[in-house]
PQR file of N, CA, C, O and H, with PARSE charges and radii, in Angstrom:
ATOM      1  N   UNK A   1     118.852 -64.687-199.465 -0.4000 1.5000
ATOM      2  CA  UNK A   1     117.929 -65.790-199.307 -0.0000 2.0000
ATOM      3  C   UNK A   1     117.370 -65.749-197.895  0.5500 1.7000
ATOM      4  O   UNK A   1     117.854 -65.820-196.766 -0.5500 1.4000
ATOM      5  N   UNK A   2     116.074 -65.597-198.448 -0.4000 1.5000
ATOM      6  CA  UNK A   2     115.322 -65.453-196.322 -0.0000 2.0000
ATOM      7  C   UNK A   2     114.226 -66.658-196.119  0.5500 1.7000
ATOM      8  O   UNK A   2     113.304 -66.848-196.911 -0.5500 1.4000
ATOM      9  H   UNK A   2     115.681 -65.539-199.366  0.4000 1.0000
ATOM     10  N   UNK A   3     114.432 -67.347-195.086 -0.4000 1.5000
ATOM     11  CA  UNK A   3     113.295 -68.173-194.593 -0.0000 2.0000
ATOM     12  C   UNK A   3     113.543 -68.640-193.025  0.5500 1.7000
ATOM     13  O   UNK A   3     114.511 -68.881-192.303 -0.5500 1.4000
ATOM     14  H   UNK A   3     115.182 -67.193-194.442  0.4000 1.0000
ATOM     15  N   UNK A   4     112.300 -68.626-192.935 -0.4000 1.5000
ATOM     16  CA  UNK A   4     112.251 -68.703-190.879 -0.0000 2.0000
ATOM     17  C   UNK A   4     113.176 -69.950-190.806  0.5500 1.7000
ATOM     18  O   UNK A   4     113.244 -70.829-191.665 -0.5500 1.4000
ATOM     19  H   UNK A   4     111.514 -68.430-193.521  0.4000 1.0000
ATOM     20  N   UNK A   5     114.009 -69.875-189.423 -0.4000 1.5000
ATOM     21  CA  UNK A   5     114.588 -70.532-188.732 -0.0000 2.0000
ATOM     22  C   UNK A   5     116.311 -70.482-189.057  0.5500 1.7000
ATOM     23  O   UNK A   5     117.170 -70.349-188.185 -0.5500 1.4000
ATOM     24  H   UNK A   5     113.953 -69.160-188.726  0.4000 1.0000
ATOM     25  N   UNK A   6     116.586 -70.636-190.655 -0.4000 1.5000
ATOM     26  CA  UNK A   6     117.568 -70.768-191.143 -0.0000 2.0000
ATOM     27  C   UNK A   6     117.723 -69.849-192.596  0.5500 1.7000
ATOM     28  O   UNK A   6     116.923 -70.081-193.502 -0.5500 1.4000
ATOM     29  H   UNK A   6     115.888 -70.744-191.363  0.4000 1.0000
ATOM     30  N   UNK A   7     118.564 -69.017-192.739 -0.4000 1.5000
ATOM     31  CA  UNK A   7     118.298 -68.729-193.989 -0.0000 2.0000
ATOM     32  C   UNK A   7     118.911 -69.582-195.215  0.5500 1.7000
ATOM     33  O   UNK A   7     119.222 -70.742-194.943 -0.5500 1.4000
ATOM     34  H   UNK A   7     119.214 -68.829-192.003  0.4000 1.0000
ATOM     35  N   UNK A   8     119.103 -69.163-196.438 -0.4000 1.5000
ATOM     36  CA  UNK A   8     119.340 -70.112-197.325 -0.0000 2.0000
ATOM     37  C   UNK A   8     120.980 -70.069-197.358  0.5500 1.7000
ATOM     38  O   UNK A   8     121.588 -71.052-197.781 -0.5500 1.4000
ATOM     39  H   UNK A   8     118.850 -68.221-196.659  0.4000 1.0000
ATOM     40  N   UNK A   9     121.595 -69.044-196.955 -0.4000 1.5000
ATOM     41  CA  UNK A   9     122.948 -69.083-196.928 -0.0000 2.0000
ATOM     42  C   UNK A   9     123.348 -70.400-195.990  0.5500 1.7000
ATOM     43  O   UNK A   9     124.418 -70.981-196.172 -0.5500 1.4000
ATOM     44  H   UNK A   9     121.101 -68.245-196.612  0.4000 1.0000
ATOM     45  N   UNK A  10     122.563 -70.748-195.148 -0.4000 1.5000
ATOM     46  CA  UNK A  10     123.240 -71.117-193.917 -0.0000 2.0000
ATOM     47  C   UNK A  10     122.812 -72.654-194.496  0.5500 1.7000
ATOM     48  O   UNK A  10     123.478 -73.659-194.249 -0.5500 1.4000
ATOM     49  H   UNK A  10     121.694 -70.276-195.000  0.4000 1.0000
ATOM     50  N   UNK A  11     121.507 -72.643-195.356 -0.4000 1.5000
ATOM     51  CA  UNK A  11     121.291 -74.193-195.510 -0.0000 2.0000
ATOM     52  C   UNK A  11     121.678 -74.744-196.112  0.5500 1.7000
ATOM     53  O   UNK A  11     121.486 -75.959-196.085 -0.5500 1.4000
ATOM     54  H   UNK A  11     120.966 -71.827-195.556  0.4000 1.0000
ATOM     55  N   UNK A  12     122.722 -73.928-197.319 -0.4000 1.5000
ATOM     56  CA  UNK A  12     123.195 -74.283-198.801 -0.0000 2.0000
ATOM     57  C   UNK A  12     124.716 -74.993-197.761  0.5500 1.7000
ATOM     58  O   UNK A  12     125.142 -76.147-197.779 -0.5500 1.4000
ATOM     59  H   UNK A  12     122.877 -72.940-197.341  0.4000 1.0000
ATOM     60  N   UNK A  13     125.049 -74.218-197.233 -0.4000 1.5000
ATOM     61  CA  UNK A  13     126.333 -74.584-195.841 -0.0000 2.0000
ATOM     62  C   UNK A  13     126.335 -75.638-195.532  0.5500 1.7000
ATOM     63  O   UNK A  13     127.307 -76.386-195.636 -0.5500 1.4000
ATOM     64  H   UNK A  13     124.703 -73.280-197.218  0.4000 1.0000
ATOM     65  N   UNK A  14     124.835 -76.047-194.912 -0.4000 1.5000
ATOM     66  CA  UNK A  14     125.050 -77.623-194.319 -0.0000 2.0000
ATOM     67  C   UNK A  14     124.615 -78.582-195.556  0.5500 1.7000
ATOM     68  O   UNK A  14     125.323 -79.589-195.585 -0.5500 1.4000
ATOM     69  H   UNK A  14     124.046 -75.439-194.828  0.4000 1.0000
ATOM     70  N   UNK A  15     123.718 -78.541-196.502 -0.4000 1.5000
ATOM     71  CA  UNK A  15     123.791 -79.187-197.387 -0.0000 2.0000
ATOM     72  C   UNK A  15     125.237 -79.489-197.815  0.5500 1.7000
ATOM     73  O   UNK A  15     125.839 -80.515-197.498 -0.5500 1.4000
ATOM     74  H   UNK A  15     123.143 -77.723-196.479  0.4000 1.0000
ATOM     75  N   UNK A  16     125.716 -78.530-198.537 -0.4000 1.5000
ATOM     76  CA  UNK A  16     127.289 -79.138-198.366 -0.0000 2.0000
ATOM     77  C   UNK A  16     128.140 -79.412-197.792  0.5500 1.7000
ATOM     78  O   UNK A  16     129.176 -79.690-198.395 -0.5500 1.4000
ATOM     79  H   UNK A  16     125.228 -77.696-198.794  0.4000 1.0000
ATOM     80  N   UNK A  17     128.093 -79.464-196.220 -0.4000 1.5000
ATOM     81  CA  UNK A  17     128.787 -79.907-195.737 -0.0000 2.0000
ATOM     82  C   UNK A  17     128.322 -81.297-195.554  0.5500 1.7000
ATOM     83  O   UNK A  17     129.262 -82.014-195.209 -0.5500 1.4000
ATOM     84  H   UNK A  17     127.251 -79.238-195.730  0.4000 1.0000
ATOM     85  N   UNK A  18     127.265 -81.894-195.659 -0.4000 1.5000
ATOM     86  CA  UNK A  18     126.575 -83.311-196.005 -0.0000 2.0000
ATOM     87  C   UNK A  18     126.723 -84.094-196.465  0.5500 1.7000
ATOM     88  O   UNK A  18     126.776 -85.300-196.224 -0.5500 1.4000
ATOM     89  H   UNK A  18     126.502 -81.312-195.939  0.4000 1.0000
ATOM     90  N   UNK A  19     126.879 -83.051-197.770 -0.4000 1.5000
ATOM     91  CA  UNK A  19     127.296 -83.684-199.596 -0.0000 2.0000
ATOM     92  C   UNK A  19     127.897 -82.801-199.922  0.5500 1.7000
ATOM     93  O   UNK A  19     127.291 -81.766-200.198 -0.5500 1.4000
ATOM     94  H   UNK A  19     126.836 -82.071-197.966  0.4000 1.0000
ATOM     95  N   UNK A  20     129.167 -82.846-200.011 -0.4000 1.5000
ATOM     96  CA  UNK A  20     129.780 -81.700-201.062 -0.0000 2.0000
ATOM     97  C   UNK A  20     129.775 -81.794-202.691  0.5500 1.7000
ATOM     98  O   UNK A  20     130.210 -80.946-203.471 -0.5500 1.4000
ATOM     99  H   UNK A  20     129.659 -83.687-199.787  0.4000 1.0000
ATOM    100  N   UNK A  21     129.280 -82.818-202.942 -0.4000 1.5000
ATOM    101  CA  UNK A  21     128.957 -83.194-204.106 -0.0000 2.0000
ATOM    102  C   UNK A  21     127.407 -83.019-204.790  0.5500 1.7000
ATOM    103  O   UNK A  21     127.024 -82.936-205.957 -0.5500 1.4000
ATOM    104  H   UNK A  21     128.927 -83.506-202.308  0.4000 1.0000
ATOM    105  N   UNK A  22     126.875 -83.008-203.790 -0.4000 1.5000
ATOM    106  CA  UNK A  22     124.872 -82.476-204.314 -0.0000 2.0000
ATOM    107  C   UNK A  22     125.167 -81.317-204.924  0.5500 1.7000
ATOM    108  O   UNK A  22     126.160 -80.631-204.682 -0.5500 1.4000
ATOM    109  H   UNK A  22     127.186 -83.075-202.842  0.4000 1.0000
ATOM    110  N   UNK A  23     124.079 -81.014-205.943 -0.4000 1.5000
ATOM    111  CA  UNK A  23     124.007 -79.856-206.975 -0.0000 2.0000
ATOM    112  C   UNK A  23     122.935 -79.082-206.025  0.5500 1.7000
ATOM    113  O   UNK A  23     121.988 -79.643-205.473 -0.5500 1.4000
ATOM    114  H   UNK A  23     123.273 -81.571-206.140  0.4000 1.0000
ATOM    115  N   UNK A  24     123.217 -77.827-205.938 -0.4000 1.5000
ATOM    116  CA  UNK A  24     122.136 -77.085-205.216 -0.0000 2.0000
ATOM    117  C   UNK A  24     121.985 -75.827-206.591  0.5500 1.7000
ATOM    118  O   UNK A  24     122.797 -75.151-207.223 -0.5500 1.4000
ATOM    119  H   UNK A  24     123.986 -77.372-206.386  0.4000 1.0000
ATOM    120  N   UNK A  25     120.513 -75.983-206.598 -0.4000 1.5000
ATOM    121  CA  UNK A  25     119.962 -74.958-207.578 -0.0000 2.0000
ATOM    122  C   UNK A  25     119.489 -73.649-206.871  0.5500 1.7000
ATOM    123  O   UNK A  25     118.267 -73.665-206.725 -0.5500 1.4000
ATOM    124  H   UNK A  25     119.853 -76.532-206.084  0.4000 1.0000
ATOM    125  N   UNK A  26     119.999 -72.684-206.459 -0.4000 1.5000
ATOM    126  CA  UNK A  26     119.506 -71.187-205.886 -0.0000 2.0000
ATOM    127  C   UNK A  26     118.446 -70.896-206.484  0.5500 1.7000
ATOM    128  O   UNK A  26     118.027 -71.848-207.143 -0.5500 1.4000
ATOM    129  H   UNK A  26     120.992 -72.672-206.578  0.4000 1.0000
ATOM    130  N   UNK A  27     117.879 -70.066-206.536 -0.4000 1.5000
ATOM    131  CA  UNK A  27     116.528 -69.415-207.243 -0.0000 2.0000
ATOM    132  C   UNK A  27     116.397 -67.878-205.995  0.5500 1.7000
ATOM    133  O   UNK A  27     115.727 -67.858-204.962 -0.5500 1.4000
ATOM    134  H   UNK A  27     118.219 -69.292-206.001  0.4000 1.0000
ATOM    135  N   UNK A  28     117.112 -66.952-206.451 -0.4000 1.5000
ATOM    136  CA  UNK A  28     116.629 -66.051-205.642 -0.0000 2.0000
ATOM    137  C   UNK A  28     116.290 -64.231-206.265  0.5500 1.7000
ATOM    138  O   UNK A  28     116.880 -63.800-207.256 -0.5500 1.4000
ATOM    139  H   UNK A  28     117.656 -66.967-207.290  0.4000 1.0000
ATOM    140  N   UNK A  29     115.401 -63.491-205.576 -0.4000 1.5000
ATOM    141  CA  UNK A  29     115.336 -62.111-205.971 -0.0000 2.0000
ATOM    142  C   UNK A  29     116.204 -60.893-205.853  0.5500 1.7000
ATOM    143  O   UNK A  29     116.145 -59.780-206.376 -0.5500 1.4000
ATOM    144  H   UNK A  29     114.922 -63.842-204.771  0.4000 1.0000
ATOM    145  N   UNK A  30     117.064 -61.479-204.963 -0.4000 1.5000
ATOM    146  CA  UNK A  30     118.077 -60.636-204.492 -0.0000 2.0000
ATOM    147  C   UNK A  30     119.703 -60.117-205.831  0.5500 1.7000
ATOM    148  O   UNK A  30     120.507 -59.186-205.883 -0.5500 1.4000
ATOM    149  H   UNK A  30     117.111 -62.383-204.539  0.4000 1.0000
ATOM    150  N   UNK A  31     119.423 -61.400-206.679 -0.4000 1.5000
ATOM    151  CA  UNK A  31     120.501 -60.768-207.485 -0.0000 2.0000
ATOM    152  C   UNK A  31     121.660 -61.679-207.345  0.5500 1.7000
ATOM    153  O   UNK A  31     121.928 -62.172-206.249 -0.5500 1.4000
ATOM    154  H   UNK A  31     118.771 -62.156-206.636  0.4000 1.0000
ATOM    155  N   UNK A  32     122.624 -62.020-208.808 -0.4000 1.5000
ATOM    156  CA  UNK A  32     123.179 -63.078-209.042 -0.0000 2.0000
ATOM    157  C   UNK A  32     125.196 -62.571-207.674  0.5500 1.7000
ATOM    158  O   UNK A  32     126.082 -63.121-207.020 -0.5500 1.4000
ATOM    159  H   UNK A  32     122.406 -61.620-209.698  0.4000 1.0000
ATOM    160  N   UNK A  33     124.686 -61.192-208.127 -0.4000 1.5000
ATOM    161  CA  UNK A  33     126.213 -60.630-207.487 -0.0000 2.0000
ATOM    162  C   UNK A  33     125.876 -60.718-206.085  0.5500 1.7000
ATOM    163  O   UNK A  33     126.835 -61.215-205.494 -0.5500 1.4000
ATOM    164  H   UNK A  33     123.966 -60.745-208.659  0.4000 1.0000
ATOM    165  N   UNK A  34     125.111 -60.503-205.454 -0.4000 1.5000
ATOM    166  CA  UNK A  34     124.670 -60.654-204.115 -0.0000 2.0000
ATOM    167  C   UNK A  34     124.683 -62.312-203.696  0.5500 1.7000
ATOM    168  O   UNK A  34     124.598 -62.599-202.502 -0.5500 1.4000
ATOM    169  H   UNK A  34     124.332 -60.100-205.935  0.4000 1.0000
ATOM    170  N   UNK A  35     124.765 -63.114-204.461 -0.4000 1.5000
ATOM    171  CA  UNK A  35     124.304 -64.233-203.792 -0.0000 2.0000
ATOM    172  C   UNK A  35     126.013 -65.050-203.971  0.5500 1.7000
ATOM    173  O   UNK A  35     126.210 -65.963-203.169 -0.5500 1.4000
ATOM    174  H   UNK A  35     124.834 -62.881-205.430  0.4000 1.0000
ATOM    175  N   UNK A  36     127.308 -64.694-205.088 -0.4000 1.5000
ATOM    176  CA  UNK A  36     128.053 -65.122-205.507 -0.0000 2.0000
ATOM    177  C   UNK A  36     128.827 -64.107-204.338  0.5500 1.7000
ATOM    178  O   UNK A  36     129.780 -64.622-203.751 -0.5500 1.4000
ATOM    179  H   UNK A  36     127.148 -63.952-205.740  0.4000 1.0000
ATOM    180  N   UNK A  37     128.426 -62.568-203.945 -0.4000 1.5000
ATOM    181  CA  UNK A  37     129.463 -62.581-202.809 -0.0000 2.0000
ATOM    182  C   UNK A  37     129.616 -63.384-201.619  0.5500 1.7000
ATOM    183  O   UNK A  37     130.506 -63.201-200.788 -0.5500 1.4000
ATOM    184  H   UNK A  37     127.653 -62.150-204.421  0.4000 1.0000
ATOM    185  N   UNK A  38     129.016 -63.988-201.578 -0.4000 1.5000
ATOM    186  CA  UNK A  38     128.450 -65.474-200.089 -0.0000 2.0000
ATOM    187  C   UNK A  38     128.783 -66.988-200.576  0.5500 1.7000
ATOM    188  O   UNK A  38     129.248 -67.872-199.856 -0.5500 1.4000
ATOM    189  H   UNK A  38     128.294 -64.137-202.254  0.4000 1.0000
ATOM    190  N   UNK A  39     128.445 -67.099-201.960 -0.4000 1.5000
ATOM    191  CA  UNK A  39     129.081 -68.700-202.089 -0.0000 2.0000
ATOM    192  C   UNK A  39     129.270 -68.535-203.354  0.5500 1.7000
ATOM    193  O   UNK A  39     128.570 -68.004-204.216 -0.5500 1.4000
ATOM    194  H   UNK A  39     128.068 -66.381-202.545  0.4000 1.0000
ATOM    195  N   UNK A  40     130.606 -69.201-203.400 -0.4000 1.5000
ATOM    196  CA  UNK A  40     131.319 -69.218-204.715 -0.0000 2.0000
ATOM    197  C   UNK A  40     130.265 -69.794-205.714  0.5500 1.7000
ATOM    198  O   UNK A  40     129.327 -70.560-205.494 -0.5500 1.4000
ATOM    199  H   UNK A  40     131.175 -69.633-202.700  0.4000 1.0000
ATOM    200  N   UNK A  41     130.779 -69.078-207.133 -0.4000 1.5000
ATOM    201  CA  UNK A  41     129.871 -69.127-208.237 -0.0000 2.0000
ATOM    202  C   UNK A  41     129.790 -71.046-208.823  0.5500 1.7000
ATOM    203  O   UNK A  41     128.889 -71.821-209.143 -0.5500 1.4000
ATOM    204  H   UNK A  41     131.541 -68.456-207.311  0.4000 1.0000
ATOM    205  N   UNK A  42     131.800 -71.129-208.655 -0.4000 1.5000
ATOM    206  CA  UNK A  42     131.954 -72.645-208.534 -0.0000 2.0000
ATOM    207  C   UNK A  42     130.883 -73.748-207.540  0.5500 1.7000
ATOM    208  O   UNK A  42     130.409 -74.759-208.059 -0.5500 1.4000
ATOM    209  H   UNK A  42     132.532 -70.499-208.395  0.4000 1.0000
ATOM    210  N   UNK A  43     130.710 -73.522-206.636 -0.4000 1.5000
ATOM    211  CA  UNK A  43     129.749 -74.220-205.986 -0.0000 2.0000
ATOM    212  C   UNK A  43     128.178 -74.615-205.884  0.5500 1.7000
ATOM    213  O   UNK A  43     127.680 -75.523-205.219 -0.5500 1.4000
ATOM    214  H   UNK A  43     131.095 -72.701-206.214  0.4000 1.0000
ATOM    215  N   UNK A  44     127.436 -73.520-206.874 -0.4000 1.5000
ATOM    216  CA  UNK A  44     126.364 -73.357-207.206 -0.0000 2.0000
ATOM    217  C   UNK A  44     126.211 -74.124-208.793  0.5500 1.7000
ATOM    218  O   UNK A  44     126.708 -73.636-209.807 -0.5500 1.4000
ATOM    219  H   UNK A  44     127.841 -72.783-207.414  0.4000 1.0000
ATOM    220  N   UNK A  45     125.455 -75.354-208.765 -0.4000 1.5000
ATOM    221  CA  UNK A  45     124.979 -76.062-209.765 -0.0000 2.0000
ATOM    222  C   UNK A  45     123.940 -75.222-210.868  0.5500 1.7000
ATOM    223  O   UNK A  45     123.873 -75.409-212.083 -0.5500 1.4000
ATOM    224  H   UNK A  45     125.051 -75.750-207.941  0.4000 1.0000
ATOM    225  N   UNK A  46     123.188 -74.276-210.073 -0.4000 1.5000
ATOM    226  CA  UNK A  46     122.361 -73.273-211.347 -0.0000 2.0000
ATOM    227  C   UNK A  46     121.719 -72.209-210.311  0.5500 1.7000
ATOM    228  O   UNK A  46     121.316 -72.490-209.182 -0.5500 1.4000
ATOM    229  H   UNK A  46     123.243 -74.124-209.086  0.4000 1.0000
ATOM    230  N   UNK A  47     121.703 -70.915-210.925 -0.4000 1.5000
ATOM    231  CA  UNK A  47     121.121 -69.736-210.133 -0.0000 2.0000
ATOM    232  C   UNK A  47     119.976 -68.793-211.220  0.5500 1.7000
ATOM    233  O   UNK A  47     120.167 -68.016-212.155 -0.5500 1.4000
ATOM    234  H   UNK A  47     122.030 -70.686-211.842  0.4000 1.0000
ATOM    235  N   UNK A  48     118.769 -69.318-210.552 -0.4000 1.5000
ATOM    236  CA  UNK A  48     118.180 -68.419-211.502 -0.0000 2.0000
ATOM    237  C   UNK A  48     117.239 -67.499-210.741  0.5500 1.7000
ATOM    238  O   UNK A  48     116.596 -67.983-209.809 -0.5500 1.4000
ATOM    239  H   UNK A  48     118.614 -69.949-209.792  0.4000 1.0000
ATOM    240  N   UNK A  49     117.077 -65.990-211.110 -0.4000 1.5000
ATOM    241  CA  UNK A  49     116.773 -64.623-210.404 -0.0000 2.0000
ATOM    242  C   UNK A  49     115.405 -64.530-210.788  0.5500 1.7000
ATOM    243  O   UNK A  49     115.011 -64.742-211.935 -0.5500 1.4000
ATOM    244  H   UNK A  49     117.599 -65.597-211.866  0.4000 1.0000
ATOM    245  N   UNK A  50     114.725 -64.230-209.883 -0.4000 1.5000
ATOM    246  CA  UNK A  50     113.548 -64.014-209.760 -0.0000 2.0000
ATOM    247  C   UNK A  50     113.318 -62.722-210.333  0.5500 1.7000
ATOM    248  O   UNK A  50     114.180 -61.845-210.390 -0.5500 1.4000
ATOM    249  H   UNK A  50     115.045 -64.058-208.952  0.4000 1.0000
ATOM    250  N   UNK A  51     112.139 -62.616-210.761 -0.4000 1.5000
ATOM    251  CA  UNK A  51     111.012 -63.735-211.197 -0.0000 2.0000
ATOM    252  C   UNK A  51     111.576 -64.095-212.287  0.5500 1.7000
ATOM    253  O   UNK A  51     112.208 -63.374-213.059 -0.5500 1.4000
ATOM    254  H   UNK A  51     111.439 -63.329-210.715  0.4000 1.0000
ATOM    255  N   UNK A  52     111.237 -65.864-212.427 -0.4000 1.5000
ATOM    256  CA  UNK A  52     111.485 -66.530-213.744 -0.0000 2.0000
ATOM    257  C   UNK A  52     110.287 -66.805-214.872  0.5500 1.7000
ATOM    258  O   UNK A  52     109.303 -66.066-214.826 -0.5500 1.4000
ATOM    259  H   UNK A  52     110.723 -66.450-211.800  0.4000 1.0000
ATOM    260  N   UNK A  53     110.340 -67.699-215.736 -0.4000 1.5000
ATOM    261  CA  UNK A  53     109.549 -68.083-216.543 -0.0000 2.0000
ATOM    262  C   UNK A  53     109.763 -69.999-216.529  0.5500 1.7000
ATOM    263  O   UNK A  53     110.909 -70.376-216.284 -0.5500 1.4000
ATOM    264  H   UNK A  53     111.139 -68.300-215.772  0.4000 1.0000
ATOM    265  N   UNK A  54     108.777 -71.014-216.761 -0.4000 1.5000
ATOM    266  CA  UNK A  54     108.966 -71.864-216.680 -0.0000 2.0000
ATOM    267  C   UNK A  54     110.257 -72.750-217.683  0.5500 1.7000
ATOM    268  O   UNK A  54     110.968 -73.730-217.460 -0.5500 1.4000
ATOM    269  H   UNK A  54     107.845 -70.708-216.960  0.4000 1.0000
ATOM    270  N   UNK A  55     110.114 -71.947-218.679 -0.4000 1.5000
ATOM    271  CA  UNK A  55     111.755 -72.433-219.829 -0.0000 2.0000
ATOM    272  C   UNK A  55     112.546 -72.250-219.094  0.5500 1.7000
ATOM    273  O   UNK A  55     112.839 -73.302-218.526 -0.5500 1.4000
ATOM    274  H   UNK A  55     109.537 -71.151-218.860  0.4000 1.0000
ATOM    275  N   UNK A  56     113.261 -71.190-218.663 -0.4000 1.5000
ATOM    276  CA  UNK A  56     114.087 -70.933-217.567 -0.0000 2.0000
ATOM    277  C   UNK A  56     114.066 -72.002-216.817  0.5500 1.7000
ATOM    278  O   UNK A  56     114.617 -72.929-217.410 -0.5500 1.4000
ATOM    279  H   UNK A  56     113.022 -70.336-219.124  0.4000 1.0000
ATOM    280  N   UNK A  57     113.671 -72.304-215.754 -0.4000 1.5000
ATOM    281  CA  UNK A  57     113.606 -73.398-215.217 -0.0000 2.0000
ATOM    282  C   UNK A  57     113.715 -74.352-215.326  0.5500 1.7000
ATOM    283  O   UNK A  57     114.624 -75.062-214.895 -0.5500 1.4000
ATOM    284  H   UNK A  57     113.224 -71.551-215.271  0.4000 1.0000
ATOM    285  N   UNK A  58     112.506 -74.730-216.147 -0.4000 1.5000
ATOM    286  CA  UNK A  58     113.451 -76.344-217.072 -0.0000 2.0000
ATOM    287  C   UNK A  58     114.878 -76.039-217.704  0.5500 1.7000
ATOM    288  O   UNK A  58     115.776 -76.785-217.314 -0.5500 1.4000
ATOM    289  H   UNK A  58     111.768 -74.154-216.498  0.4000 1.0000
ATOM    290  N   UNK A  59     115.170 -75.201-218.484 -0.4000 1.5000
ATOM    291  CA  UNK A  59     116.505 -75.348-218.731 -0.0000 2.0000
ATOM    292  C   UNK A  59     117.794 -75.705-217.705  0.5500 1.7000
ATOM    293  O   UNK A  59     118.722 -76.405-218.109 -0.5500 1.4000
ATOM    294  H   UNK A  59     114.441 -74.595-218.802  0.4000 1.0000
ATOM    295  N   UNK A  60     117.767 -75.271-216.624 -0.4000 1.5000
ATOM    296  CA  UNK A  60     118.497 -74.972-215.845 -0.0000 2.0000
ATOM    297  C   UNK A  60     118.561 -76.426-214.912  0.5500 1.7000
ATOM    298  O   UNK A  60     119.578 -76.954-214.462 -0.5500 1.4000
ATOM    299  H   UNK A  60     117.013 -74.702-216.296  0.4000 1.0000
ATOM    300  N   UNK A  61     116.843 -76.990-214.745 -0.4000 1.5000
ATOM    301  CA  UNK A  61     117.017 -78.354-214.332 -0.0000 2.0000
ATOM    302  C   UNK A  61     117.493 -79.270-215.330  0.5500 1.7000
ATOM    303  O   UNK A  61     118.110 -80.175-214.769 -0.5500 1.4000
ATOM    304  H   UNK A  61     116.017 -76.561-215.110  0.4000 1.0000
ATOM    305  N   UNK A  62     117.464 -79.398-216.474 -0.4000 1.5000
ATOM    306  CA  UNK A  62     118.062 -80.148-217.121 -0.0000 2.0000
ATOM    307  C   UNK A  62     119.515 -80.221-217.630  0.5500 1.7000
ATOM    308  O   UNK A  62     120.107 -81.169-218.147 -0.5500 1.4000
ATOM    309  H   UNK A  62     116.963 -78.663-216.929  0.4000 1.0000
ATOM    310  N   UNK A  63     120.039 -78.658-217.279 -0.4000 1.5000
ATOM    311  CA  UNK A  63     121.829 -78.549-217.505 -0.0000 2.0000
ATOM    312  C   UNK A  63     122.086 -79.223-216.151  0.5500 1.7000
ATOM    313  O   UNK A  63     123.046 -79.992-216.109 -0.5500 1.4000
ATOM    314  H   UNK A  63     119.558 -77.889-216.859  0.4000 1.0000
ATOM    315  N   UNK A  64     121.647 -79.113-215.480 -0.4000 1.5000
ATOM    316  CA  UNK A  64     121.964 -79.634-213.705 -0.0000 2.0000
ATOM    317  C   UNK A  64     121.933 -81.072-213.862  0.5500 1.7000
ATOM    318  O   UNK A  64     122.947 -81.699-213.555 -0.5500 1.4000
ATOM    319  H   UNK A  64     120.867 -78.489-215.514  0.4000 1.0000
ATOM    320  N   UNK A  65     120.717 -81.802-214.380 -0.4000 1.5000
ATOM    321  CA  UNK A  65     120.562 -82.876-214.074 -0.0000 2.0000
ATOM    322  C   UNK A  65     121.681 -83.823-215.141  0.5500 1.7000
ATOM    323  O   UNK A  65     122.361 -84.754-214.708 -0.5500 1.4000
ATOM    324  H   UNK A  65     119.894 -81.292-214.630  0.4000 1.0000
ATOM    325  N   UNK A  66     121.693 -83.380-216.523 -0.4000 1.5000
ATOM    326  CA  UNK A  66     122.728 -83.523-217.564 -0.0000 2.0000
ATOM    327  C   UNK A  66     124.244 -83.746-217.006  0.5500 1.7000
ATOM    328  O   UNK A  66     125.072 -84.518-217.488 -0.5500 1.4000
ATOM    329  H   UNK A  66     121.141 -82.624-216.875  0.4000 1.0000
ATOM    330  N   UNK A  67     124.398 -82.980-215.996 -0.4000 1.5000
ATOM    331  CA  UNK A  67     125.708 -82.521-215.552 -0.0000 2.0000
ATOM    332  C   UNK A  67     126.357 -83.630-214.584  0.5500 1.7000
ATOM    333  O   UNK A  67     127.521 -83.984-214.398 -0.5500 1.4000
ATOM    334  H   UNK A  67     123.725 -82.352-215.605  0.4000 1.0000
ATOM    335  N   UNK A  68     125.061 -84.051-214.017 -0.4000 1.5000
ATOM    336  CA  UNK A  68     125.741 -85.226-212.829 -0.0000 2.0000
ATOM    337  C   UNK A  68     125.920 -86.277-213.280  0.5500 1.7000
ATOM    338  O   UNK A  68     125.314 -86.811-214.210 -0.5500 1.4000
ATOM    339  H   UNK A  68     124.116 -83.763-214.168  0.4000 1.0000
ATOM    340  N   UNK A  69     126.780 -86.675-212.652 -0.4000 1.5000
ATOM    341  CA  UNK A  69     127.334 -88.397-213.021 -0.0000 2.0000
ATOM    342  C   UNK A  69     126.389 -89.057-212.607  0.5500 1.7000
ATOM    343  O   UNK A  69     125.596 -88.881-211.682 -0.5500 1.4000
ATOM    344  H   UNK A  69     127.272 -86.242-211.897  0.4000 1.0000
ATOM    345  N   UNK A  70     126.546 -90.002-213.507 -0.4000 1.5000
ATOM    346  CA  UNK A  70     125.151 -91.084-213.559 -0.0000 2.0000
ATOM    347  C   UNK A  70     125.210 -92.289-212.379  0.5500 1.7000
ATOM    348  O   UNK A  70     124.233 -93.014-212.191 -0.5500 1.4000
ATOM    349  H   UNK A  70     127.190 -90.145-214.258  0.4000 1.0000
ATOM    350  N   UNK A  71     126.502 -92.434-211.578 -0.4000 1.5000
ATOM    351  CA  UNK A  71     126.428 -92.601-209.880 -0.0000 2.0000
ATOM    352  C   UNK A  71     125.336 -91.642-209.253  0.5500 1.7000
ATOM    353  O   UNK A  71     124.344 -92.154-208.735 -0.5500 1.4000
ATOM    354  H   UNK A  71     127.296 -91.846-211.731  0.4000 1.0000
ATOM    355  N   UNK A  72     125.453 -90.568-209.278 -0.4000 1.5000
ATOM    356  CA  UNK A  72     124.876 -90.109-208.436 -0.0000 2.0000
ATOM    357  C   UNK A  72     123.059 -89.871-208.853  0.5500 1.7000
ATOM    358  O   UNK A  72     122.211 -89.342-208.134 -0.5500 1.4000
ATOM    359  H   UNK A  72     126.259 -90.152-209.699  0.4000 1.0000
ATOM    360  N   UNK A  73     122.931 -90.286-209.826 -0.4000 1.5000
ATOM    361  CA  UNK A  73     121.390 -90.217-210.269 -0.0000 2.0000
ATOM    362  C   UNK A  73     120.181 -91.215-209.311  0.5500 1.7000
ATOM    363  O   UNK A  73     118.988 -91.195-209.613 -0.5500 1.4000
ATOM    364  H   UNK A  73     123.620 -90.716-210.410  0.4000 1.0000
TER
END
């Protein structure tokens, strides 16, 4: 995961260290084994590999959103 200033490894980090409870959805090109050697597969709410299709996507937001307790909605 690459973006100026911070990459996504490092932001998924402080997001959870924030909230360890927020669902973080990955979306990256790099590959599901590449991104699970850096943060446990347990910790990742949905990972989907580029390039997607929009079903994909919705699916994945809606197992995510399905998934959280309705506190946290």
């Amino acid at each position: 995961m690459g973006m100026p200033v911070m990459d996504g490894y490092a932001l998924f980090n402080e997001l959870k260290k924030r909230n360890p409870a927020l669902p973080i959805i990955i979306t990256s090109g790099f590959g599901e084994a590449n991104i699970t050697s850096r943060i446990s597969r347990a910790d990742i709410a949905g990972l989907i590999g580029k390039p997607y299709n929009f079903n994909l996507l919705r699916n994945v937001l809606k197992s995510v959103i399905l998934s959280v307790p309705s506190a946290q909605k």
